[in-house]
Structures are given as C-alpha cells and as structure tokens.
C-alpha atoms as an extended CHARMM CRD file, in Angstrom:
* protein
*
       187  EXT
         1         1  UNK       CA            142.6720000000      136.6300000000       21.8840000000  PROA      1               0.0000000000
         2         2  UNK       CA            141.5230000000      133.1870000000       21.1990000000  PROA      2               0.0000000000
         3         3  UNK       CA            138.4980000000      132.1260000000       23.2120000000  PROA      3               0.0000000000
         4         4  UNK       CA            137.3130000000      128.8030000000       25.2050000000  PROA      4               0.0000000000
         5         5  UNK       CA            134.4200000000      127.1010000000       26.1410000000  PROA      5               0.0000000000
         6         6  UNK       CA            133.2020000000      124.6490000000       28.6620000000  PROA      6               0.0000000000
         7         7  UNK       CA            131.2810000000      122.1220000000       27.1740000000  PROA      7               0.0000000000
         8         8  UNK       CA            129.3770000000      120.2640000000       29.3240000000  PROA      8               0.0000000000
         9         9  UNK       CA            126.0130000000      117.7070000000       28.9010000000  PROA      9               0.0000000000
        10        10  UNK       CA            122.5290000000      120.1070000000       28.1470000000  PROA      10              0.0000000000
        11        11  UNK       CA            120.7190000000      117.9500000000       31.4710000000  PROA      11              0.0000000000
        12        12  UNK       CA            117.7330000000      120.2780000000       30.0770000000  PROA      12              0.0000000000
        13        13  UNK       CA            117.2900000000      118.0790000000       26.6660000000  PROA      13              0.0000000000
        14        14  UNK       CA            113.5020000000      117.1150000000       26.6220000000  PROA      14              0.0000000000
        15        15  UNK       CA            112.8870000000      113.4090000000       26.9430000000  PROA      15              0.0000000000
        16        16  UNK       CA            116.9780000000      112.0770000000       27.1860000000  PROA      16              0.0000000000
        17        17  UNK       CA            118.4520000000      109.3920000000       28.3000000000  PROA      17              0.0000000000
        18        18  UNK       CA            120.7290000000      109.1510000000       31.5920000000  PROA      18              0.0000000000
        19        19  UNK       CA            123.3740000000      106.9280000000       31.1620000000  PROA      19              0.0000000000
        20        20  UNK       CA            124.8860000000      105.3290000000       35.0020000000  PROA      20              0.0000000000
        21        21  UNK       CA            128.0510000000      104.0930000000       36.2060000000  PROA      21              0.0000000000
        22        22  UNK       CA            130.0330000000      102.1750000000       33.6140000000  PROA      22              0.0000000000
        23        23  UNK       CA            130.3390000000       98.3390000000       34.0460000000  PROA      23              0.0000000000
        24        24  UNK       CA            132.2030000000       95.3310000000       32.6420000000  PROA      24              0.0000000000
        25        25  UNK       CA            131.3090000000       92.9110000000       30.2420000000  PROA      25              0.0000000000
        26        26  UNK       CA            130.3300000000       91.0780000000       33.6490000000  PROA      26              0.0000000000
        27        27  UNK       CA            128.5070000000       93.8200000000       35.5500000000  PROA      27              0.0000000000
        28        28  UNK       CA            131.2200000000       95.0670000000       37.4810000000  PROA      28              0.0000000000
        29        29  UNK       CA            131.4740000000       98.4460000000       38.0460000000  PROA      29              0.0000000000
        30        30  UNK       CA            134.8590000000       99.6870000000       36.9490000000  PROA      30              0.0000000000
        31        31  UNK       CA            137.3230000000      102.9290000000       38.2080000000  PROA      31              0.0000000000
        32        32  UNK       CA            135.0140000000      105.8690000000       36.7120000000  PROA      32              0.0000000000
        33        33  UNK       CA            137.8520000000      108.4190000000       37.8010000000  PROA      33              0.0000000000
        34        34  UNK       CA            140.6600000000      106.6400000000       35.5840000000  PROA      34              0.0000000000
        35        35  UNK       CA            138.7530000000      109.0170000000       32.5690000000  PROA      35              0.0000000000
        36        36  UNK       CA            139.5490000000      112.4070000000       34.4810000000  PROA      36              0.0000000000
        37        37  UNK       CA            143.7650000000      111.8190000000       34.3710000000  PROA      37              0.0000000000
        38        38  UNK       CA            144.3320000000      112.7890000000       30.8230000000  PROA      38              0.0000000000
        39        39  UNK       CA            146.3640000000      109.4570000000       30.0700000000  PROA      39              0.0000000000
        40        40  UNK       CA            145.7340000000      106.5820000000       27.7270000000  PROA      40              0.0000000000
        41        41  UNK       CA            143.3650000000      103.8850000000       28.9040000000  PROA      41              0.0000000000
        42        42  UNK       CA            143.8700000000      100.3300000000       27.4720000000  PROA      42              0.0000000000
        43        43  UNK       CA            141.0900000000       98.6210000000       27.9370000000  PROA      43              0.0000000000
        44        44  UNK       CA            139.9370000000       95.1750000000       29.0060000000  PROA      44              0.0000000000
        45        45  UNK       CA            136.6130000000       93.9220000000       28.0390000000  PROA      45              0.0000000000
        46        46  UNK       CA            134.1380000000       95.7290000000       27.2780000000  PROA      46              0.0000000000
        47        47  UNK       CA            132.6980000000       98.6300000000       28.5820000000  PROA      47              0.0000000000
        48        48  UNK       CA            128.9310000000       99.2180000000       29.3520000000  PROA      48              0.0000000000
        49        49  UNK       CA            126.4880000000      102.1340000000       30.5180000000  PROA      49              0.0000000000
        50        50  UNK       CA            123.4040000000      100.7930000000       32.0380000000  PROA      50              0.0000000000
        51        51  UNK       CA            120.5160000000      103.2970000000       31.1270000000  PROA      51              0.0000000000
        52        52  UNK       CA            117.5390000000      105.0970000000       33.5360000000  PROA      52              0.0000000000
        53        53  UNK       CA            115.7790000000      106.5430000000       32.6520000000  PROA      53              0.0000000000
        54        54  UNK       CA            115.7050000000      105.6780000000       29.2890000000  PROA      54              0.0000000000
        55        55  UNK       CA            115.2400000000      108.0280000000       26.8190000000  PROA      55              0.0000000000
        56        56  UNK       CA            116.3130000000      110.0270000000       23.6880000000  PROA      56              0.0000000000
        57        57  UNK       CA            119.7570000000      109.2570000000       22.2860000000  PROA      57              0.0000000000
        58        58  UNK       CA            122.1490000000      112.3160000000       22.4990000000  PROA      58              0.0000000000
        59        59  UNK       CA            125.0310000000      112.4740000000       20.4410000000  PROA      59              0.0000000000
        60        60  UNK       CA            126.9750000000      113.9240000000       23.7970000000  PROA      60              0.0000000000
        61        61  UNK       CA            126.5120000000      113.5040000000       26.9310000000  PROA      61              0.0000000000
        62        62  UNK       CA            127.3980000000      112.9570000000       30.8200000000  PROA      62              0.0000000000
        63        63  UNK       CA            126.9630000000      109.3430000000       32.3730000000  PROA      63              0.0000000000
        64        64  UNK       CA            127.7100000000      109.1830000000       35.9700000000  PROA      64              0.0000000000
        65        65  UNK       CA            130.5740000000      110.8080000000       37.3730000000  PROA      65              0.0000000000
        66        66  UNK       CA            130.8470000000      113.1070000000       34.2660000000  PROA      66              0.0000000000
        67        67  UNK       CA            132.3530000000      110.7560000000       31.8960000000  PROA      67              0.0000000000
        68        68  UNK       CA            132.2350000000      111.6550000000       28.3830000000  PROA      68              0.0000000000
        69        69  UNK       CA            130.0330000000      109.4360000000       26.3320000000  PROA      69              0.0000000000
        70        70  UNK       CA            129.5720000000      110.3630000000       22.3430000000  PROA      70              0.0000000000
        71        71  UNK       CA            128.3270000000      108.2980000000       19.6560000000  PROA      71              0.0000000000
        72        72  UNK       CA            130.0090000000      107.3690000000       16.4730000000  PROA      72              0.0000000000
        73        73  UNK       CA            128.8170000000      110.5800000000       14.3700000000  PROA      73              0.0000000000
        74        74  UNK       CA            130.5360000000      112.6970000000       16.9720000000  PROA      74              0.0000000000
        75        75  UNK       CA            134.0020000000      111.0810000000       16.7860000000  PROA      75              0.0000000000
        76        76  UNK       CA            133.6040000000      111.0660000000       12.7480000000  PROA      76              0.0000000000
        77        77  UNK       CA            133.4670000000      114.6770000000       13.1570000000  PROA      77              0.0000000000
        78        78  UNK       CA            136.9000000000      114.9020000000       15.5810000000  PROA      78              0.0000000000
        79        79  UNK       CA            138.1920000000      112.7830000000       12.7700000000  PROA      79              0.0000000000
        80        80  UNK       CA            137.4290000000      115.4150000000       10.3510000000  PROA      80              0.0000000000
        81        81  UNK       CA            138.6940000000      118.2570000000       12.4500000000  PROA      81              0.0000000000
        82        82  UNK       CA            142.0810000000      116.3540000000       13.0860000000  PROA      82              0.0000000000
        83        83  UNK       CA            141.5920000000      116.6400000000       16.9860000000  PROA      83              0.0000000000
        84        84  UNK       CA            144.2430000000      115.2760000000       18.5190000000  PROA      84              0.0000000000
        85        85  UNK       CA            145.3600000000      114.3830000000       22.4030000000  PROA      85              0.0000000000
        86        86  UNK       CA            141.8660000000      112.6080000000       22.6650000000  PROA      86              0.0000000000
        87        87  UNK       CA            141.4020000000      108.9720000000       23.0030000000  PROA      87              0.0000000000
        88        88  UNK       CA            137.6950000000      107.4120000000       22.2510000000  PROA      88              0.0000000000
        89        89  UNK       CA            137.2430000000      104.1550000000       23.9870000000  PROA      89              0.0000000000
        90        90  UNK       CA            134.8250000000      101.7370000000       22.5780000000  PROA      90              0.0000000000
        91        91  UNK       CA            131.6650000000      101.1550000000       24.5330000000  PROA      91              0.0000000000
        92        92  UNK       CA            128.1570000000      100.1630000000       24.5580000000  PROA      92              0.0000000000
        93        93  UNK       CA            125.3370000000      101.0850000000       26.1950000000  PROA      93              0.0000000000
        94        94  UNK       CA            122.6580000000       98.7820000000       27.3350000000  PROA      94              0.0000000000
        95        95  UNK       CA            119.2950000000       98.2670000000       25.2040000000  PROA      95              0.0000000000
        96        96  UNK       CA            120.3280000000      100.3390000000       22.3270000000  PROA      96              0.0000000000
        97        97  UNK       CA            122.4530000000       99.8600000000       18.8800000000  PROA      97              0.0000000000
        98        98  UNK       CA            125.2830000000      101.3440000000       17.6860000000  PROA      98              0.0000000000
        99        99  UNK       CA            128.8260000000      102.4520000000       19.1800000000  PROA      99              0.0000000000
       100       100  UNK       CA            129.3630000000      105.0620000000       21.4050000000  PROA      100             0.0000000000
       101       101  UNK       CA            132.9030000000      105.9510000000       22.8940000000  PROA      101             0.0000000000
       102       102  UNK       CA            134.0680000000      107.5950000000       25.9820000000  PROA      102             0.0000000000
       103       103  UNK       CA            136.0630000000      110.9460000000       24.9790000000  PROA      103             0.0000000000
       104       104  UNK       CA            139.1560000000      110.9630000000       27.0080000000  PROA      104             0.0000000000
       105       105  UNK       CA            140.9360000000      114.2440000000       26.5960000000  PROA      105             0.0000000000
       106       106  UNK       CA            144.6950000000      113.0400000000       26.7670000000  PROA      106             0.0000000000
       107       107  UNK       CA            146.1540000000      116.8900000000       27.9270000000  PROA      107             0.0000000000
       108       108  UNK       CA            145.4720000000      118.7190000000       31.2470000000  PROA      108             0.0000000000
       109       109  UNK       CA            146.8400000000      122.1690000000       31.1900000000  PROA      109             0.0000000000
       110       110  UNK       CA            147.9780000000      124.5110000000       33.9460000000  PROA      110             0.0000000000
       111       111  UNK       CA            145.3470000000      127.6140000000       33.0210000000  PROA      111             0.0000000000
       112       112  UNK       CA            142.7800000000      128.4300000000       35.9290000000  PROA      112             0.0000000000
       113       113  UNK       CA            142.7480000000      132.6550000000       36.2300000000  PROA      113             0.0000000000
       114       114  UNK       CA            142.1450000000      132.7390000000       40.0200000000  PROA      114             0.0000000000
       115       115  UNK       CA            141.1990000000      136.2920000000       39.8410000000  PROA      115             0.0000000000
       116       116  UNK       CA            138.6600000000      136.1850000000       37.6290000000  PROA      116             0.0000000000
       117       117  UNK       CA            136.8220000000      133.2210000000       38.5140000000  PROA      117             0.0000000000
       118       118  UNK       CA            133.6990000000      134.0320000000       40.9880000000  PROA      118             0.0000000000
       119       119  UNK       CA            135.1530000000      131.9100000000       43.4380000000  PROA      119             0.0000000000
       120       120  UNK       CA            138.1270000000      129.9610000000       43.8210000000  PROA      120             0.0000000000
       121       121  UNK       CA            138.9640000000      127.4300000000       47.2460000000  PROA      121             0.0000000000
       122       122  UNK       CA            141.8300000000      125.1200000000       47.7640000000  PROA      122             0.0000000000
       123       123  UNK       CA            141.7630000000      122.8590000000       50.1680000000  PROA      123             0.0000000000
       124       124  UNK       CA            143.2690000000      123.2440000000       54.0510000000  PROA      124             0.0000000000
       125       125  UNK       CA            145.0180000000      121.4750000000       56.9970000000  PROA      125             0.0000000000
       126       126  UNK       CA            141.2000000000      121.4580000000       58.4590000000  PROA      126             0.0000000000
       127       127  UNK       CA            139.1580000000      120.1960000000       55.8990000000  PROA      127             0.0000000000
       128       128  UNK       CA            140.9030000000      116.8440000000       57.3330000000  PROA      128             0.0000000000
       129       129  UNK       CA            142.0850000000      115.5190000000       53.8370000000  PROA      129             0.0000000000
       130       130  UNK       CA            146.0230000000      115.8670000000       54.1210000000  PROA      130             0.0000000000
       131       131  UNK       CA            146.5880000000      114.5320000000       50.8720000000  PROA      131             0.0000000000
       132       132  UNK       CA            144.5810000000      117.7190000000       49.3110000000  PROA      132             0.0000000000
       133       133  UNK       CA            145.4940000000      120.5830000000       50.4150000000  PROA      133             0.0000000000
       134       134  UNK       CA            146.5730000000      123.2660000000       48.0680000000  PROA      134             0.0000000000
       135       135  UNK       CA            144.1750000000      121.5630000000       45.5350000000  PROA      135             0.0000000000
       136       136  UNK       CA            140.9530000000      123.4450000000       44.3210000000  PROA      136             0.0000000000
       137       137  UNK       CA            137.9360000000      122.5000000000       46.2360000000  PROA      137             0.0000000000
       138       138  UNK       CA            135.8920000000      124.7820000000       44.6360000000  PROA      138             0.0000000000
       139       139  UNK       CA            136.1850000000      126.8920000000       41.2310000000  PROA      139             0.0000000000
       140       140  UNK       CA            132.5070000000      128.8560000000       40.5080000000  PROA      140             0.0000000000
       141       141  UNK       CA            132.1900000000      130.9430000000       37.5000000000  PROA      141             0.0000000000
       142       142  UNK       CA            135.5610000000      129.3380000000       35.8900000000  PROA      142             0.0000000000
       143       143  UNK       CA            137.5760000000      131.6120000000       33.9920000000  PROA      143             0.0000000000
       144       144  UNK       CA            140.6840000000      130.3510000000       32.4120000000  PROA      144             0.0000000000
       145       145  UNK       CA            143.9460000000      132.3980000000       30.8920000000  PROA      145             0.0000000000
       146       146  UNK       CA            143.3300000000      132.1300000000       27.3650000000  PROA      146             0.0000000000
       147       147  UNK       CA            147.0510000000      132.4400000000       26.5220000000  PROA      147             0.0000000000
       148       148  UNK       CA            147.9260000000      129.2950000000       28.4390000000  PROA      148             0.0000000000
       149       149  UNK       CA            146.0320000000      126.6200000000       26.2680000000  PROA      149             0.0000000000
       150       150  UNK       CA            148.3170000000      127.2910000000       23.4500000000  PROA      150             0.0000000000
       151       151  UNK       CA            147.5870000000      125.0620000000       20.6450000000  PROA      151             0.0000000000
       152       152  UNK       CA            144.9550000000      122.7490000000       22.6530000000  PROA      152             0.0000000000
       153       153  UNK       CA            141.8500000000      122.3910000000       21.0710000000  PROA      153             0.0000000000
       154       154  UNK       CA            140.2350000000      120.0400000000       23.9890000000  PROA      154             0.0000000000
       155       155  UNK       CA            141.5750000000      119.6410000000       27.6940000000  PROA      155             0.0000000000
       156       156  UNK       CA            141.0030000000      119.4800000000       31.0990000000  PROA      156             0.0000000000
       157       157  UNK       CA            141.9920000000      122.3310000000       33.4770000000  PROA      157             0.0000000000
       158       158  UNK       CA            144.8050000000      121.1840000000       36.5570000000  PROA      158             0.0000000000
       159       159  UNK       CA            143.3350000000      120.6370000000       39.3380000000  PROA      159             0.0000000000
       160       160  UNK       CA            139.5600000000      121.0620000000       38.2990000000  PROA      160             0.0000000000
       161       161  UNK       CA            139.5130000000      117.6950000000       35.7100000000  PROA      161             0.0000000000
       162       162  UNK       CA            136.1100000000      117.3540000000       35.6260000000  PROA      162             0.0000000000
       163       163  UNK       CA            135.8480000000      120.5440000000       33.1840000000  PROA      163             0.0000000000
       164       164  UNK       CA            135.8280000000      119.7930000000       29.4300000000  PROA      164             0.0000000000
       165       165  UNK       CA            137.4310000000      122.8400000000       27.6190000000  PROA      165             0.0000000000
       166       166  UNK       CA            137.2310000000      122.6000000000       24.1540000000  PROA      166             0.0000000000
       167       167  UNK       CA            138.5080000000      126.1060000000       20.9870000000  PROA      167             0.0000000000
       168       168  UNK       CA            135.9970000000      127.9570000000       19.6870000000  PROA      168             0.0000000000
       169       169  UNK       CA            136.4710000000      126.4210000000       16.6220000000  PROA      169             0.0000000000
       170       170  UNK       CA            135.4480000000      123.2730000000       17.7490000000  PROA      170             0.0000000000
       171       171  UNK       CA            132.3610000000      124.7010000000       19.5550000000  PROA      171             0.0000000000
       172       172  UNK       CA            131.3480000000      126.0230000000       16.0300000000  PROA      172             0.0000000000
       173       173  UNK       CA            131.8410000000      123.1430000000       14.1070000000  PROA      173             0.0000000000
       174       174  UNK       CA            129.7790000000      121.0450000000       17.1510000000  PROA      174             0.0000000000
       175       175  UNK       CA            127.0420000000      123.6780000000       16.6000000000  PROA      175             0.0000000000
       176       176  UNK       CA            126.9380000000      123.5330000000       12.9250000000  PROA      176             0.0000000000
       177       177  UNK       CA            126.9750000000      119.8560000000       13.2030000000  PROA      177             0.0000000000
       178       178  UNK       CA            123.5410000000      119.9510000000       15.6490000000  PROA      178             0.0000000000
       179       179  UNK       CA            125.6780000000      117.7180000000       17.8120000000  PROA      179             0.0000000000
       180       180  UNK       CA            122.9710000000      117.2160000000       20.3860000000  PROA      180             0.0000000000
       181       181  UNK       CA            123.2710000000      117.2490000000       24.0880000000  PROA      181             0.0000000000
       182       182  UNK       CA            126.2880000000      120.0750000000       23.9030000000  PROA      182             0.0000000000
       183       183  UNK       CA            125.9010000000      123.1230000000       25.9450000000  PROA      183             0.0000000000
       184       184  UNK       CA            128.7890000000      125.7610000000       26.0510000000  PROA      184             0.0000000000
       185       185  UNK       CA            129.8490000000      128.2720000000       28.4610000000  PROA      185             0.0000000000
       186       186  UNK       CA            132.4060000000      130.3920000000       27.7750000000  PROA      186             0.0000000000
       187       187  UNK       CA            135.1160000000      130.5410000000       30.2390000000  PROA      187             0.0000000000
C-alpha cells in the first residue's frame, strides 16, 4: 500500500525567517487564497514576501496564510524527479538574493478517510455560513485513503486545501536532499 505524507513548514527551525503576506511590485497585498485552488496562476508583476523576523533562509517554508514558498534548489530537485501538476511562480522576497517560487500544487483529490481521522466536522445550518455547510470545518489527526491518490505525487486534499500531501518517494528524496524547513507527518 503506497504511503503519504503531509509536509508542512518545521516552525521549530532555530533562528528562521518568517516570511508575511505576499505583495505587489507596488506593496499591495494580493489574493493569498488564489494558491489553495489547485489551478494555474498567471501572474502580473511581481510577487514579494516582506520578511519578520528575519532570519535563516529555509529552502521550504510557510509565509502567511500557508503559501508555499521554496527556493530555486528545491524546484531543481522537482525538475529532477519529473513532478508534475505543480506550478512554481516566480517571486522574491524582500532583503535577500536569489529566486524563490511559490509551489502551487495544480491537483486536489477527493481522499479524506473520515473514519480514521481523530476528528472530522463539516460545517452546519448554525454555524451561520450558508455557503459552507457540508464542507470540513475541522479535520484533526488527517488520515487519507491511500488508494485514492492514484498516481499523484503532490496534492491538496478536497475540502481541507491547506494540506500539502506529497509520495513517499518524494519525502525521501526531500530528506536525502537536506531540503531544510520540511517536516512530514504521515497521514
């Protein structure tokens, strides 16, 4: 049975950076929730991460509202791997050199196991957001149905987008690669 991971940004890291809410080339905040759909962004302008604290680098990691920030060395790997239904979006983040790229997984897949998850709530007439219900509201201790992925190497789950799910085979590669800022969990 193939297994999955949820890779999300080691906060722990001593001494790293925290990236904030991307901007325009002018200082406007853009959409951050336009990364979570799993369709293809075209850009306009450029794209910038303010940074506070400031800190050490990471080659992954969260900026605010979990968007996916990686530097060049990360997507060179991806490259390698032949990872596909991902989109990297140039970007640039403020006071330091080099590119960095927001990972937008292109596939969301139907796959949250209810059942085994630690808790699972959807969303009701009475938590007075109409255009919710039947959603998740929460999913603790996600579990997924490992036969549901298929072929997908990196997506999001339906209905809980803010999850990164990426093969085993690309949590192994990330490890042997010392990508930093990665933690895994499997799922």
């Amino acid at each position: 049975m193939p297994r999955y991971y949820k890779l999300t940004d080691d906060r722990h890291h001593p001494g790293r950076w925290h990236l904030r809410s991307p901007v325009d080339e002018h200082g406007q905040k853009i959409n951050p929730w336009q990364f979570d759909d799993g369709r293809w962004i075209d850009p306009v302008g450029t794209i910038r991460f303010p940074v506070r604290p400031d800190g050490v680098e990471l080659d992954f990691c969260w900026a605010a509202f979990s968007i996916l920030v990686v530097n060049e060395r990360f997507v060179r790997l991806f490259e390698r791997l032949d990872v596909r239904d991902v989109q990297f979006i140039p970007a640039q983040v403020d006071g330091h050199a080099g590119p960095r790229f927001i990972l937008n997984p292109l596939r969301i897949i139907r796959c949250i196991d209810d059942a085994r998850c630690e808790e699972v709530q959807y969303f009701t007439p009475e938590d007075g957001q109409p255009e919710k219900v039947g959603q998740y509201r929460v999913v603790a201790g996600m579990r997924i149905d490992p036969t549901k992925p298929g072929d997908a190497r990196l997506f999001r789950p339906w209905g809980w987008t803010g999850a990164l799910i990426v093969s085993e085979d690309l949590k192994q590669a990330l490890e042997r690669e010392h990508i930093t800022g990665t933690r895994f969990t499997e799922v």
